[in-house]
C-alpha positions in Angstrom: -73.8 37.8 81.0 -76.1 40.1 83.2 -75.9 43.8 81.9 -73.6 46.1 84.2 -76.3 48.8 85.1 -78.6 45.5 86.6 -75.8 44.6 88.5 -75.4 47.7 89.8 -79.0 48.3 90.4 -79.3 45.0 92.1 -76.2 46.1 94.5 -77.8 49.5 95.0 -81.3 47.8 96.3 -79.9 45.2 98.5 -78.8 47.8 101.0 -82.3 49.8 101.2 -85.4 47.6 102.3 -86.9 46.5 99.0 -90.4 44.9 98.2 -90.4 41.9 95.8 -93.1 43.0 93.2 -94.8 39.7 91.5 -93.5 39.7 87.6 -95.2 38.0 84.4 -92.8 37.7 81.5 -93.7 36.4 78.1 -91.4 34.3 76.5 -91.9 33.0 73.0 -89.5 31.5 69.7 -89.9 30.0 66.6 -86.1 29.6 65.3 -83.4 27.1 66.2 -84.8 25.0 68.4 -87.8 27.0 70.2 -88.5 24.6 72.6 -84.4 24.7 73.4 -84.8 28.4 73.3 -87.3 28.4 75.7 -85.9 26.4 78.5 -82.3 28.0 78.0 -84.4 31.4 79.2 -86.2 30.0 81.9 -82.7 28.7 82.8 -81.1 31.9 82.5 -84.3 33.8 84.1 -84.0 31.6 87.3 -80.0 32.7 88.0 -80.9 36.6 87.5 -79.7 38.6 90.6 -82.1 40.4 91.6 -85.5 38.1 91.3 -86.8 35.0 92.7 -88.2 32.9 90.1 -91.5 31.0 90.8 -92.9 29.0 88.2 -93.2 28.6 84.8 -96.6 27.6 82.6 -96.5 25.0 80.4 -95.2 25.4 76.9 -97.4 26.0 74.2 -97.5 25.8 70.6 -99.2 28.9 68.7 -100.1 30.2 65.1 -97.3 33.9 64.5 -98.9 36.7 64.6 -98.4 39.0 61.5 -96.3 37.5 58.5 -97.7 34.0 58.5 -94.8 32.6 56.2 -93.2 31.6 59.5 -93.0 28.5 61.6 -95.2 28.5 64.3 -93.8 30.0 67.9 -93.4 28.3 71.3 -94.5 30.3 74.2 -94.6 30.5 77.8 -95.5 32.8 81.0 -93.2 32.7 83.6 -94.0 34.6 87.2 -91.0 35.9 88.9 -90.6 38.3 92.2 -88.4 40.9 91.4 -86.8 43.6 93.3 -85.5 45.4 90.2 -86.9 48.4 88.6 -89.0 47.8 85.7 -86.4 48.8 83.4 -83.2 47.1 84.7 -85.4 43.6 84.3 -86.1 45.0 80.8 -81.8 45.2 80.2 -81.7 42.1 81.5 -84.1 40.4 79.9 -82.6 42.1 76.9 -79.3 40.7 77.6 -80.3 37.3 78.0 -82.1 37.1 74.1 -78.8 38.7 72.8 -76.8 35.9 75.0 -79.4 33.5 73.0 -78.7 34.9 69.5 -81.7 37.2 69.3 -81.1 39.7 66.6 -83.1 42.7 66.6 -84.7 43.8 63.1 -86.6 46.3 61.8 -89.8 43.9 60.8 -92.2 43.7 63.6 -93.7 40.2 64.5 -91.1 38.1 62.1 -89.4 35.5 63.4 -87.0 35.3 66.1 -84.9 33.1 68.1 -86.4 34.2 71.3 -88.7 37.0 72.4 -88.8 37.9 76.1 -91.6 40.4 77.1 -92.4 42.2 80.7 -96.3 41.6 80.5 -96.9 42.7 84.3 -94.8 44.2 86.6 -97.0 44.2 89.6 -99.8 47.4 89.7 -97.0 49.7 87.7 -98.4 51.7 84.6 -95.7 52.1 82.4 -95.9 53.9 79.0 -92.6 55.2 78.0 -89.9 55.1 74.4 -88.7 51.9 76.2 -91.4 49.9 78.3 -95.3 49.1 78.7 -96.3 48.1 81.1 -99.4 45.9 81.0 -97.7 44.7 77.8 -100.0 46.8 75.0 -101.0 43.5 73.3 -101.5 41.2 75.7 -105.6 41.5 76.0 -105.5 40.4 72.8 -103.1 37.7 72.5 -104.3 33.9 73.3 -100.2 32.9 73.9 -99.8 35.2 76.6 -103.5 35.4 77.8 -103.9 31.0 78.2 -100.2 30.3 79.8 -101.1 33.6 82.0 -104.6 32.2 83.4 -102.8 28.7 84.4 -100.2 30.0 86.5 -102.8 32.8 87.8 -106.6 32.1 87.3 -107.5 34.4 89.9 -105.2 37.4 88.5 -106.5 40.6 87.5 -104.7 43.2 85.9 -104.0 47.0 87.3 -107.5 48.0 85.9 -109.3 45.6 87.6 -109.9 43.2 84.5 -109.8 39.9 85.4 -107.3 37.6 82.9 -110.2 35.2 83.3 -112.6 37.6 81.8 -110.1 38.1 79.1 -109.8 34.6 77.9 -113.7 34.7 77.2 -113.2 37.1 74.1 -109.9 35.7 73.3 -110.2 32.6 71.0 -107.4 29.7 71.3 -106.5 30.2 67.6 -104.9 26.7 67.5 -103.0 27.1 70.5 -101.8 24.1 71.7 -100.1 23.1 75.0 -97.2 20.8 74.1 -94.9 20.0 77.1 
């Protein structure tokens, strides 16, 4: 189920002229079935009205970050075009963990069923009580920084930082590609 306000937002924009703005979404899980998980989203993230889904990187198997009495996550980058604003792919995106049994808790970083994150929304600066955008971790976070250089090894980010640069100080911390 798509939120209402994207479908309306996605029926306001189809009658202007709008520009598809090139989209990196995190996507990471470490509960029922992560690799399931995974590929239900990239499922669901490929019917979404309003974007044109490209590609997807590999899966990859990673250490959690914070409480490490956890199983280990799956993660992924997947590059979409997107004629919604940054914040209707946000409800959406929002929608489709809730559709996947994500339940949203007060611990940061615990485990989840599915965790889908806006990482780059083209050149937007975003910094608001709802969105950031460059996602504020992801300089620092090998499962979003690795998956990110395969699909784009030439990508920089809005500051001019290169995601190849990045990797560099960024150690693989056991990541793992795994499908």
């Amino acid at each position: 189920m798509v939120a209402p306000n994207v479908v309306a937002a996605t029926k306001q924009r189809t009658n202007n002229t709008v520009a598809f703005e090139k989209v990196y979404l995190g996507l990471g899980a470490n509960l029922n079935d992560p690799i399931s998980q995974l590929k239900q989203a990239i499922t669901a993230l490929e019917q979404l009205g309003g974007t044109r889904a490209h590609r997807c990187s590999a899966l990859y198997a990673s250490k959690p970050m914070g409480p490490q009495d956890q199983p280990d996550y799956v993660n992924a980058v997947m590059e979409l075009e997107c004629e919604l604003p940054p914040h209707a792919l946000l409800d959406a995106t929002q929608a489709i963990e809730l559709k996947l049994g994500r339940v949203r808790k007060e611990e940061r970083w615990g485990p989840r069923t599915l965790d889908i994150d806006i990482i780059l929304f083209g050149d937007k600066q975003l910094d608001d009580e709802r969105l950031t955008v460059p996602h504020y971790g992801m300089k620092e976070r090998e499962f979003v920084l690795y998956p990110l250089l395969e699909l784009a090894p030439e990508l920089a980010l809005p500051d001019g930082t290169s995601v190849s640069s990045l990797t560099t100080n960024v150690p693989r911390n056991g990541l793992e590609q795994i499908q």
